[in-house]
N, C-alpha and C positions, 0 to 999 in steps of 0.2 A: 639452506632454504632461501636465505638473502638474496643469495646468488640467481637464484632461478627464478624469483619475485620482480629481480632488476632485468631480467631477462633474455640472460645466459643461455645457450641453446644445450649445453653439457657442461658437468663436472666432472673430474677426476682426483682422486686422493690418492699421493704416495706416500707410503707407510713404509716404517722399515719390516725385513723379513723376519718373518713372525722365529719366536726364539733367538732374535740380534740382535735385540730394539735399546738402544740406551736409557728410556724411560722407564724400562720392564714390561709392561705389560698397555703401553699406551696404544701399540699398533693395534692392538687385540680389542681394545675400546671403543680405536676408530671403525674398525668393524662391524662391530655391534651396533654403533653409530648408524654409516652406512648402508647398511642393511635396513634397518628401524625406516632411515629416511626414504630409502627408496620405496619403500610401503605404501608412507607417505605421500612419494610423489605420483604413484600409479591411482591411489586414491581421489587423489584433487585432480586427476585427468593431465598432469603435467610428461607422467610417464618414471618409471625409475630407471628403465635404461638408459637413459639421460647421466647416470651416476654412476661410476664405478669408484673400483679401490686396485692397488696395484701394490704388492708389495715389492720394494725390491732395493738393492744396495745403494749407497750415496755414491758412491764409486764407480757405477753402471750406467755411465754415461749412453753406450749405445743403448740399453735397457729403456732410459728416458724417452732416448730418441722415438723409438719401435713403439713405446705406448702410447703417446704426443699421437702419432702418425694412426695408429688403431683406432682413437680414441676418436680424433679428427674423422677420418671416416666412417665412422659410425655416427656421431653427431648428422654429418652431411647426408648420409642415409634418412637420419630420423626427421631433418628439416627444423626449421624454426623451429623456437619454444610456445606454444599453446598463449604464452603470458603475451608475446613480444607481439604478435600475431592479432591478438584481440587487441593490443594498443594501438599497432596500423590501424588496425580496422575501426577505433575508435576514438580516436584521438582526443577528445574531449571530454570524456568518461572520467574520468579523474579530477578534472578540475571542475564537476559540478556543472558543465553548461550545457 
């Protein structure tokens, strides 16, 4: 949520593959997480498609690659973030003047 307040146009979480995870059950968490948040971010008008999660191996380098690049894409699609946007447009909003 920090991320999208300082005004990030998109996030992405990689998680290991669900049933691989060294933590046990942490990729599973982040999920739940992720999900929750993007609720979130559709509610406050920020958007949750803004947020994904990907699971996938630390070894998978071209996997990274291909998501980065999806992910990138789809940000550019969606355009700025709603936050970043109203601070253009406001610039003094913040500091009270």
């Amino acid at each position: 949520m920090k991320t999208f307040q300082n005004g990030a146009d998109g996030v992405y979480v990689a998680g290991c593959m669900e049933g691989d995870c060294h933590y046990l059950t942490g990729n599973l968490r982040a999920r739940k997480r992720v999900e929750y948040t993007k609720k979130i971010l559709d509610e406050v008008g920020i958007g949750g498609d803004r947020l994904e999660m990907y699971n996938m191996s630390a070894a998978d380098g071209p996997m990274f690659v291909e998501v980065a690049k999806e992910m990138t894409e789809k940000v550019k699609e969606l355009g700025p973030n709603p936050i970043k946007l109203e601070k253009l447009e406001n610039p003094h909003s913040e500091k009270g003047e």
